[in-house]
Every structure is written in C-alpha cells, then in structure tokens.
N, C-alpha and C positions, 0 to 999 in steps of 0.2 A: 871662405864661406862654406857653409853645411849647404848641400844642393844635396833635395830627394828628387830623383831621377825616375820616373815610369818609363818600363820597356829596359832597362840596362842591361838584361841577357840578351837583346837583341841587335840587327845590324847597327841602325840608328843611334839608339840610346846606350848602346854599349861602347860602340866609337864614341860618341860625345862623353861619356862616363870615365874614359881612360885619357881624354885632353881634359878632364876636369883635374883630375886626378895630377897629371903631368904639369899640370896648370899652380897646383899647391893644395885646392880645394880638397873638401871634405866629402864623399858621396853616400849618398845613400840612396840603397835600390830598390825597387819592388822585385818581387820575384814569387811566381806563381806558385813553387814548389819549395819544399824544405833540403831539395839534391841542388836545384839553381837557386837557391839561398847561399850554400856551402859551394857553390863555383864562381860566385860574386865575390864569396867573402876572401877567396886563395887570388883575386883579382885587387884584392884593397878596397871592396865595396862594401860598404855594411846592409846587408839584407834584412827588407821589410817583407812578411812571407803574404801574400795576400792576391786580390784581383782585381779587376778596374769596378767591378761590382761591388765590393768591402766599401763602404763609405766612408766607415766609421775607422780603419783604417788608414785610406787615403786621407781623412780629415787629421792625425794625428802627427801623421809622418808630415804634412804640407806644413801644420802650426809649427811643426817644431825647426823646420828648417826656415833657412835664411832666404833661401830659392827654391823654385820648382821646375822642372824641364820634362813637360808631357810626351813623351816620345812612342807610347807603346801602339796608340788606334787613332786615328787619324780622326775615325768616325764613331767614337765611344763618345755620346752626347750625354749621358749621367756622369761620367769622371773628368770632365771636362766642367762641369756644372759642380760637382761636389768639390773639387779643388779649388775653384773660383771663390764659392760660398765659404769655404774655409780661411782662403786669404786676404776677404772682405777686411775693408781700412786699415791693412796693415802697409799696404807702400810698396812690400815685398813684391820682386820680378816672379811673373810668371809667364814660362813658354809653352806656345801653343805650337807644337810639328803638325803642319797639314799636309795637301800636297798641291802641285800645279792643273789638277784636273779639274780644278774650278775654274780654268779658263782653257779648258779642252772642246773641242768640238766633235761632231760623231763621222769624222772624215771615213773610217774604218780602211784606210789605205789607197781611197779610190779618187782622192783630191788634196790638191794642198793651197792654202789661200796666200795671196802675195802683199798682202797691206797688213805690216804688224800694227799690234795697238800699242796705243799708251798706256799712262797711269790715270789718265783721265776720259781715256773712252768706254762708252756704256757698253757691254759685254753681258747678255743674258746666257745664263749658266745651262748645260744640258739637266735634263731632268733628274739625274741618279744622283747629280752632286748641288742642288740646292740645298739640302739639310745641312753639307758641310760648307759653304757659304755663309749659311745662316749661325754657325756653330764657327766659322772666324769672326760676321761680323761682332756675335756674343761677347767672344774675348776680349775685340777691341774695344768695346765700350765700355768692360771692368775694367780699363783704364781712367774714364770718364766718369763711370757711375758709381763703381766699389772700390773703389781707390784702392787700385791691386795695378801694379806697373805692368800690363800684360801687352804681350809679345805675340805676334805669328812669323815661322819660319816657314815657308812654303818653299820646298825644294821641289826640284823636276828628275828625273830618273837617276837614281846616285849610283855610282859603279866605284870600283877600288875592292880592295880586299879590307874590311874592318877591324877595328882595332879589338873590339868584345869579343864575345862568346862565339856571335853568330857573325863568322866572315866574311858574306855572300850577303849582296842585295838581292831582293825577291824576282825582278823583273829579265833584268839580262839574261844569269844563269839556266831558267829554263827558256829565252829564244835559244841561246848559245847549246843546251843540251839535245832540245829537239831538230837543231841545225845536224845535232853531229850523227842523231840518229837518222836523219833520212838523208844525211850524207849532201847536202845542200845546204845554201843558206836560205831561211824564212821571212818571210817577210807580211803584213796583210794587205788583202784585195792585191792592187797595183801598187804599192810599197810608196805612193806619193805622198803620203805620211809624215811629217818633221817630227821630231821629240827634244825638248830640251834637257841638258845632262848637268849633272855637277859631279866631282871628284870626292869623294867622300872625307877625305882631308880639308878639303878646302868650305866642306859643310859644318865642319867642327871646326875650323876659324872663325866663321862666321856665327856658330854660338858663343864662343869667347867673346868676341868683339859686339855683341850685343848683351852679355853680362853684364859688359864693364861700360857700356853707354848709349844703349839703346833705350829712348826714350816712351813710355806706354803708349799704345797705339798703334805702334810702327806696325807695320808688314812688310817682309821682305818675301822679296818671290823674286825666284831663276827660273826662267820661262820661254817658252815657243809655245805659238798656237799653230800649230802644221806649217810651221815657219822656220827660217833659220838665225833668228836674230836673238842672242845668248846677252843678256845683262842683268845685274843683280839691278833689284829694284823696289826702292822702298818707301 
C-alpha cells in the first residue's frame, strides 16, 4: 500500500513510517521543511514538503494514497477535518493518533482512585481535553457518515528508543533529565499518580495489525486512569 504518513520525522510517525516500510509498504511523509524532506527521503520516505495548516496539500497527498496515518497533533482539529473531507466515500483507512488523556483525571499526584473502568462506563472528560474527545468521537463517525474506514489509536505514555528521526518520546526524557539535574527522582504532588505506558514497538504492531483488519469505528486505547490496570482496549 502507498501510506501518506503526518509527523514521519517524529517520534510516533516516524517509528510507525519504518515498520511500514519493513512491512513492504510505500510511505509517504509530510515534513515541514525542505532539510527534513531530504532526511525522510535518505530514510526511504518520499517527502511531502508542507504543514498540518496547507489543506490543499494534505488534500492531495491523502487522494493520492491508499492510506492515511495522522501522527503529527493529536489536537490539530482543521487536519484532522481536511483529511477526513478528502477521504470522503473512498472506503480508504484512515488513522487517527490521539492520546489517553481523554480519560485522565486532574489527580496532580495527590490521589489515585481504585475502581478501573470499562468500555462501557460514563467517564466525563477534564475540561482541557474535550475538544479532543469531540475530535475522536468526529473520526469515528466518518466511518458511519463519510464512508472513510477511520480508526483511533489512543496510546498512553510510549517509551523505547524510536525507530525515525526523532528517538526520544516527549514525556519521560525530561522527568528522567530533570531527575538527573536535581540529583533525585521527580515525581508530582505525593507521586500517587498511575500512568499507563506502551513500548513503542509494540505501538507499531498494533498500527500494522489494524491496517490489515481493523474495522471503521474501532478505538483502541492502552490505558490507566490513576490506576494500575494495563489492557489494550477496543
């Protein structure tokens, strides 16, 4: 398959851009510059030079490929919308990367609750992340409404060294950095805290395995809510 890829210089999308690749597939990248166009391309990536703001861009690169796998903003709601519109009654998969903070709560390290949820319990969202709520349930319904095969991958804090450009997930390395500066570990409030993790390997599995038969609709989420109960769930 041709898969145009957003974010492929990044942790995310550039891991998943090198199991595509290892995979057989075809990729193609976005890349904001004409220097990480030319570091895509020494990767086996064919770079699309542009931004999540270029419409008419995104609109070109999405028709032309077979797949789409949005990796670069979790919370960019016009490229999330212009990719969608573009892939309107084609059939073609389309993934949406969120994250697990749509079922975070504002514990800030000073509590942790002991009743996980299901897939069936009502769970109102903290304030800062209902627009991305509102921006998965969208996708899931261009499965429904725009006959676009669309997907959400909701992963919870990826750690591993990555396979693209950018090696390092955003989160750990500065707890891990600011640990070594004050010569202690960090933690917030009273550290009673949970976080749920995936392997970054094992997050690029799980885009494979939903290429090749993940039905529209789906959500998958790897998840804690200040808990410690770790299961893929979809």
């Amino acid at each position: 398959m041709r898969i145009f890829v957003t974010g492929a210089a990044g942790y995310i999308g550039g891991s998943v851009s090198e199991g595509l690749i290892a995979s057989g597939h075809e990729v193609v990248g976005l890349a904001r510059t004409e220097n990480d166009g030319e570091l895509l391309r020494s990767r086996g990536i064919e770079p699309v030079v542009g931004t999540l703001d270029d419409a008419d861009i995104l609109t070109g690169a999405a028709r032309s490929a077979d797949a789409v796998i949005h990796a670069a903003n979790a919370d960019h709601a016009g490229s999330v919308v212009t990719l969608v519109t573009a892939l309107e009654h084609s059939g073609k998969l389309f993934i949406h990367t969120t994250g697990s903070s749509v079922v975070a709560d504002d514990a800030s390290g000073e509590f942790a609750l002991g009743t996980p949820y299901s897939e069936d319990d009502y769970f109102v969202p903290v304030p800062y992340r209902r627009a991305r709520v509102d921006m998965n349930r969208y996708v899931r319904q261009a499965a429904i409404e725009k006959g676009v095969r669309a997907v959400c991958i909701c992963p919870g804090m990826i750690y591993g060294t990555g396979r693209g450009l950018k090696e390092d997930s955003d989160q750990l390395p500065k707890l891990i950095g600011l640990s070594k500066q004050l010569n202690a570990g960090v933690y917030f409030g009273k550290g009673l805290n949970r976080y749920s993790n995936i392997y970054v390997d094992d997050l690029v599995d799980l885009y494979m395995l939903v290429i090749k038969s993940a039905p529209g609709g789906s959500f998958f989420l790897r998840r804690t809510v200040t808990r410690p109960s770790l299961k893929l769930r979809k």
